[in-house]
N, C-alpha and C positions, 0 to 999 in steps of 0.2 A: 771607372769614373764613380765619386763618389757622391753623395749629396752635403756632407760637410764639406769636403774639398771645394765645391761652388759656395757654399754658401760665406767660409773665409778669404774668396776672394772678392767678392760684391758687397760683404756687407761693411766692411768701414768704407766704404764710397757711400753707399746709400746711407749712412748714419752721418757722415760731415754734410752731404747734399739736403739731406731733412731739416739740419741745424741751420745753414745756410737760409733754405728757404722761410724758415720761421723767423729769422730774426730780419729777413726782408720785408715780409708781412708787417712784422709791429712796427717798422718803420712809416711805410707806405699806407697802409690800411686798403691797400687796391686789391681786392678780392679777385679781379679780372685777370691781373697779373699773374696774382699767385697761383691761378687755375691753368693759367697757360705754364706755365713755368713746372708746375707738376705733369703734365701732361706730356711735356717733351721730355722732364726726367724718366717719366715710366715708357718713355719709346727707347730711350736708349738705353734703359735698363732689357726690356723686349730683345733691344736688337742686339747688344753686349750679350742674352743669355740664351738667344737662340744660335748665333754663331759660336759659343763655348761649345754647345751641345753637338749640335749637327757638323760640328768641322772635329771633334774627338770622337764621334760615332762612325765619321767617315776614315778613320786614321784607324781604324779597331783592325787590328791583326786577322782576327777571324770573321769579318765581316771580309774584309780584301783577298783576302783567302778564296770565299764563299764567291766570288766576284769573279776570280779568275773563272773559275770553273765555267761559272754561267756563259761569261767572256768566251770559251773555249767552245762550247754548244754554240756559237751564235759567230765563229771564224773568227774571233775578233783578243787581241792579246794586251796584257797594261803595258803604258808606256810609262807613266810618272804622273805624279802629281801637280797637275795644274789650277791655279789662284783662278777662282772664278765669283763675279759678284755676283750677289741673289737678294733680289725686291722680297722689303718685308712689307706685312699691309699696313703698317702705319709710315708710310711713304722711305723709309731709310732704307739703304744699302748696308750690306755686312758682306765681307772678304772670308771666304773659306778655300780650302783646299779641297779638291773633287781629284777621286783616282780619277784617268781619261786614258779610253781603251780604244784601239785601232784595227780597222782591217788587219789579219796576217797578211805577209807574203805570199806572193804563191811560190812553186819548185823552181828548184835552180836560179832563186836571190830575183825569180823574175816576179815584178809589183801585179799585181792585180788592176783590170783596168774598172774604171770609175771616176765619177767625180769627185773635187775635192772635197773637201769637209767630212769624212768617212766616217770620224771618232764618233764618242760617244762616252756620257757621264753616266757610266750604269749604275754607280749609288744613286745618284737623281732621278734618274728612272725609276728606281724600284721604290723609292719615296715618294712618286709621286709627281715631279718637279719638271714642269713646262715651260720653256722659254725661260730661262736661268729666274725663276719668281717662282716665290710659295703658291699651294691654290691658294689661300684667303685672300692674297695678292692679286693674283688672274680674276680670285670671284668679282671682288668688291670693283676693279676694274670695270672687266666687262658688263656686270651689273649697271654701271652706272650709261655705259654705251650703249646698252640696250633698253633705260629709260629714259634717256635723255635726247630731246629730240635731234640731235645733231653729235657729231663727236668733240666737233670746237666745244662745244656746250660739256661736254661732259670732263673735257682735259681742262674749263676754267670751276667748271663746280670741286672736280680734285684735289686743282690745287690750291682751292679754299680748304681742304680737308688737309692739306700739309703732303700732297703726293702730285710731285713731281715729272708729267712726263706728256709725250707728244703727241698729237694725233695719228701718228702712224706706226705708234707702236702702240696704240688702245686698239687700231684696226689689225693691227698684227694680233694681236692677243685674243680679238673676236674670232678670227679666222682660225686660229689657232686650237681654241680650246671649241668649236664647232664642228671642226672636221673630226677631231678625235673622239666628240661624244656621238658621231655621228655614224661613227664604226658598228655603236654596239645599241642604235635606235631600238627603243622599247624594252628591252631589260635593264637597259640603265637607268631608266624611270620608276621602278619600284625598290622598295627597301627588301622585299622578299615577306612581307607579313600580310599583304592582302588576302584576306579572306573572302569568300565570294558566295559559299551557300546562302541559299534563298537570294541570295539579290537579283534586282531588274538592271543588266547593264546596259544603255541608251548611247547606241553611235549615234552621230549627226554628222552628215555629210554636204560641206561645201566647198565655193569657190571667191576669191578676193577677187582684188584689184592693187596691182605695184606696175610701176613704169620701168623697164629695162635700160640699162647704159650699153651697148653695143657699138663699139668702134664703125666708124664708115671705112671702108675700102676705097685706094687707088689714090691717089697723087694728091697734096695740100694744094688749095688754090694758091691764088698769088697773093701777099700779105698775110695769110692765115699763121698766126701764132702757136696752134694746136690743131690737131686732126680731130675732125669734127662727129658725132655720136648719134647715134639710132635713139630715139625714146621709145620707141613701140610699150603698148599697154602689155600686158602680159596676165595672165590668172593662174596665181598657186592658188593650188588645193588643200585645205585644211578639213580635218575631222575631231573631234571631241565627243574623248568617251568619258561617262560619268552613269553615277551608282545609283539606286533607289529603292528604298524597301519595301516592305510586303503593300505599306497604304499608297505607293505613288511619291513619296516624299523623300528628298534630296538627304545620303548618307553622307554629313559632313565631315566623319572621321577619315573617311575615303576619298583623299583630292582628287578630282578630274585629270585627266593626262589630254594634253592639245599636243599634235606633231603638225606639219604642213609640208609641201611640197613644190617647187617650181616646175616638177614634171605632166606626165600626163592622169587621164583619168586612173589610167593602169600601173601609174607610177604611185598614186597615191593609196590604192587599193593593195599593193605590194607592201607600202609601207605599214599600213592598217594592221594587213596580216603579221607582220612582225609583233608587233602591240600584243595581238589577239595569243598569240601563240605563246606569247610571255608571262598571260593572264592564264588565272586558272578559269578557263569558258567554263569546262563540263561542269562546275561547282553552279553553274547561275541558275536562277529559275527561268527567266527571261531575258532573250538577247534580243533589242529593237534597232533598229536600222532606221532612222529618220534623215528624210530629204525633201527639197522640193519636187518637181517633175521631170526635173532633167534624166532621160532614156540610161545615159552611162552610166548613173549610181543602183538604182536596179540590175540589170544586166550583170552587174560587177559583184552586188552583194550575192545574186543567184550561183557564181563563178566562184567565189569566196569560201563559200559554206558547204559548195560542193569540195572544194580543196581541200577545206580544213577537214571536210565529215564529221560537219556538226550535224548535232539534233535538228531537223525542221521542223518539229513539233514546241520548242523553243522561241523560235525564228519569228519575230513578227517587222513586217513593213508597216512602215506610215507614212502619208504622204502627210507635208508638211498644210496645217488647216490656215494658216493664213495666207498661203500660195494657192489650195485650192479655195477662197473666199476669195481673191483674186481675179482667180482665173473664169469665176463665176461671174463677177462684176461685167466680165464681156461677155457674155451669156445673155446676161440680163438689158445690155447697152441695145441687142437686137431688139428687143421689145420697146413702144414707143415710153417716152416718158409718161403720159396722161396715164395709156393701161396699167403701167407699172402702182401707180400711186392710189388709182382708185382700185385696184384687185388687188394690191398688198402684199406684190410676186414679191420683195425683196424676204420679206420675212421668213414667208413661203416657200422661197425655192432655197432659203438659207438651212430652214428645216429640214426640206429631205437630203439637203449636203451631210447634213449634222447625224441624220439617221444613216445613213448612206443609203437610201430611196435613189439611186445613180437611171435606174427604169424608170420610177414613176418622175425623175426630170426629165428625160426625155419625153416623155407624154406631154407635160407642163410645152414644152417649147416645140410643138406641133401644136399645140391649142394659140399659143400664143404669137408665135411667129408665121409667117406667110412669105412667100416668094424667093427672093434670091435670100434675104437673111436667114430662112428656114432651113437655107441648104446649109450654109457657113455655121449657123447657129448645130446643127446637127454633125456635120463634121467637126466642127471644134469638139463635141460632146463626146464622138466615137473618140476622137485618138485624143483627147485628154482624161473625160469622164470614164468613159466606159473601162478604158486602159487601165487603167487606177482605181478599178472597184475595190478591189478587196485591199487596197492600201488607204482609203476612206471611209469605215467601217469605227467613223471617231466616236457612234455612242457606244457601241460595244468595247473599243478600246480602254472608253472610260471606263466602264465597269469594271474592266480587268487591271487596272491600275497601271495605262500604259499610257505615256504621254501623246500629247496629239500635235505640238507645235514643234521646230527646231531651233529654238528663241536661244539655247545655250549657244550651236555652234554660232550663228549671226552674233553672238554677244562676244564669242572668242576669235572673230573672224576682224571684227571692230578692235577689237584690244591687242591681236598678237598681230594683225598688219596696218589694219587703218592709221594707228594712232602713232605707228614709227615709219613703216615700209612706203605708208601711201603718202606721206606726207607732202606737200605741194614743193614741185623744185627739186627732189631726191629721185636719185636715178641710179640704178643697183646694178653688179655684175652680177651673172646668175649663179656665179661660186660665193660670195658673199649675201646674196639674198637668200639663199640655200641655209647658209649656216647661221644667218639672222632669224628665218623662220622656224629652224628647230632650238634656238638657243632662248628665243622671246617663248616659244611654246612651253620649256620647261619653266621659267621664270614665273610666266600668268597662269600657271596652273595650281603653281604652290608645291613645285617640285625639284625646284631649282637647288638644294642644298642635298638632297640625295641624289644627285644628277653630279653633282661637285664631288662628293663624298665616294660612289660610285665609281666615277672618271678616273680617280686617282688612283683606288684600287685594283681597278681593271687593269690599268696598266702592267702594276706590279703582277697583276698574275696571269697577263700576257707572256711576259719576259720569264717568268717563274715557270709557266708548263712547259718548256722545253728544257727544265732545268729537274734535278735531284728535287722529289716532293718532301723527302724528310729536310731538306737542308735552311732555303731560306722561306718555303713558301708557307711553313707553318706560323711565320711572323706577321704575313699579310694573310690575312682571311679575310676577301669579298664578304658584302654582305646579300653578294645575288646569289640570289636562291631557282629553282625550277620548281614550277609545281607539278607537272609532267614526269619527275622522275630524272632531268636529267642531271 
């Protein structure tokens, strides 16, 4: 294929369609026209030069060749050339020819058992290509379904954009390219250039709120049109890692990475690990752990870091200062109001929070308190206070340039579920809220196009390792890298 050879056959269309539209203009003088009118010449100039392209790359002799072989590593043999349509992203369709490859046989003419649908477009796969559409087509898609608070909403803003298609194939599409980035969570979130010396990397560990769709079980009542559904509350778990230099200040070269989870405390600490293990740790100067009091996320991180065999000297907790300002507030609720205002406890006992003085509070609230509050006021102190001394140590934190609040992940807890998943009326399968929570994480992180860019590659060299490394896999080069070595 040459590049004059396209370019002789496009360019007297594109030079009668130029004339065309010029002499429309001096006619009309409707600028709006003329705007639209070019816009749909350069789509079907697009979609005319990418089906020339990719439908003579897929007919290439030694690409089909290269094909079989993989075919044969993977049981599966060509059968012929099948017409297959593939979504471009500016809403059009183009017809190309796809080799399509099938189970073999098994011995003696007998079929192999399985379901139907067996084949498989291995040029499309190793390009990249999901659900017979380009990514740019899947991105810009799904994109818009995952900030759009609804999907109705997102297939009528589309097809303002000139693309064409249903809500149950935008839901197909989310599911679709969720599950698959879903395989390779936490290396397919970096480009491979992170660098990490000297930096301060800051987890933040929490929990939402999304209401679950759960079928009821057993018999329709009588007149019931549909089987009726569970809402139950439900809490994924999210975490958000993010970078900070030697002063305590946010490195904006370095996007934050958000993932989440509808599993448990341990499902989310599993995933964490994933993250962690993709980053180059040993490069940081300090790895901080931020949470509020909940017992699981401590517990988890001490399990974590024993797995990993990280540095403890690195390691710092923090318990979240505006959860324990909180928690102090009923502390302080024991004391009457009158004492509280004329001895000035609020300020008072906010400073020795602040110093982490966790002993001289408990002195304050034996001077202060009396009878049965005394007791509750002093058991609240043991198992929240005392438990959490050395994760309250926020002047000294200060000085070491470590943050003392968990205001990131709350702010990416509000953005990657609040603002789609919680929405009032919406009610999730937990396979789809799954794949909503890791797909909005890459998106609000600022990660979303190396997460795209990623996807498509990984595939290809999925299918490619069990194949000849000098053959096709030197055309796809990943850009994930190991800092680790591997």
């Amino acid at each position: 294929m040459q590049t004059k050879h396209i370019l002789q056959l496009f360019m007297p269309y594109i030079q009668k369609e130029i004339e065309n539209l010029t002499e429309k203009l001096k006619q009309t003088w409707n600028l709006k026209e003329f705007e639209e009118d070019v816009l749909k010449l350069m789509a079907h100039l697009e979609a005319c030069l990418i089906g020339h392209i990719v439908d003579e790359c897929l007919k290439d002799a030694t690409f089909l060749d290269q094909l079989k072989v993989l075919a044969g590593k993977l049981g599966m043999k060509f059968k012929e050339y099948r017409p297959l349509q593939l979504h471009l992203s500016n809403g059009l369709q183009i017809t190309i020819a796809s080799p399509y490859f099938l189970k073999s046989t098994g011995k003696r003419g007998r079929k192999k058992k399985g379901p139907n649908g067996r084949g498989k477009h291995l040029g499309l796969a190793v390009m990249g290509i999901l659900g017979q559409a380009t990514p740019t087509f899947l991105s810009q898609v799904v994109q818009m379904a995952l900030l759009c608070p609804s999907f109705e909403v997102a297939k009528e803003v589309l097809a303002e954009q000139g693309v064409i298609i249903n809500v149950k194939t935008i839901r197909r599409y989310c599911r679709l390219i969720g599950e698959a980035g879903m395989k390779w969570r936490g290396k397919i979130s970096l480009d491979g250039t992170e660098t990490l010396t000297g930096v301060t990397m800051v987890v933040g560990i929490d929990g939402g709120r999304l209401r679950e769709r759960r079928c009821k079980r057993g018999r329709w009542k009588k007149g019931q049109k549909r089987a009726g559904f569970h809402t139950d509350w439900r809490e994924p778990k999210l975490f958000t890692i993010y970078f900070l230099n030697g002063e305590g200040k946010v490195i904006s070269e370095l996007a934050p990475l958000h993932d989440a989870t509808m599993g448990d405390h341990q499902a989310v600490f599993t995933l964490l690990k994933q993250y962690l293990t993709a980053l180059p740790v040993a490069e940081v100067d300090k790895l901080v752990f931020c949470g509020d009091g909940a017992p699981w996320i401590w517990s988890d991180v001490v399990t974590l870091c024993a797995e990993m065999a990280l540095d403890m000297t690195k390691v710092h907790q923090v318990l979240d200062y505006t959860h324990a300002k909180q928690q102090l507030g009923i502390l302080l609720d024991y004391v009457g109001k009158r004492k509280r205002k004329k001895e000035k406890l609020d300020s008072k006992w906010h400073g020795h929070l602040w110093n982490g003085d966790i002993d001289l509070l408990k002195k304050e609230i034996e001077q202060q308190c009396v009878g049965k509050k005394q007791v509750a006021a002093l058991n609240k102190w043991r198992k929240y206070f005392k438990k959490n001394e050395s994760r309250m140590q926020y002047q000294a934190f200060k000085k070491q340039a470590i943050p003392c609040g968990s205001g990131s992940v709350e702010s990416a807890i509000r953005r990657v579920i609040n603002l789609r998943l919680k929405a009032p009326g919406s009610f999730w399968l937990i396979e789809m809220a799954e794949a909503f929570l890791f797909l909005r994480s890459q998106l609000i992180s600022g990660r979303w196009s190396i997460m795209i860019r990623n996807l498509t590659r990984q595939m290809a060299r999925t299918l490619l390792r069990i194949h000849d490394e000098n053959c096709l896999v030197n055309h796809f080069q990943p850009r994930l890298t190991n800092h680790h070595g591997g």
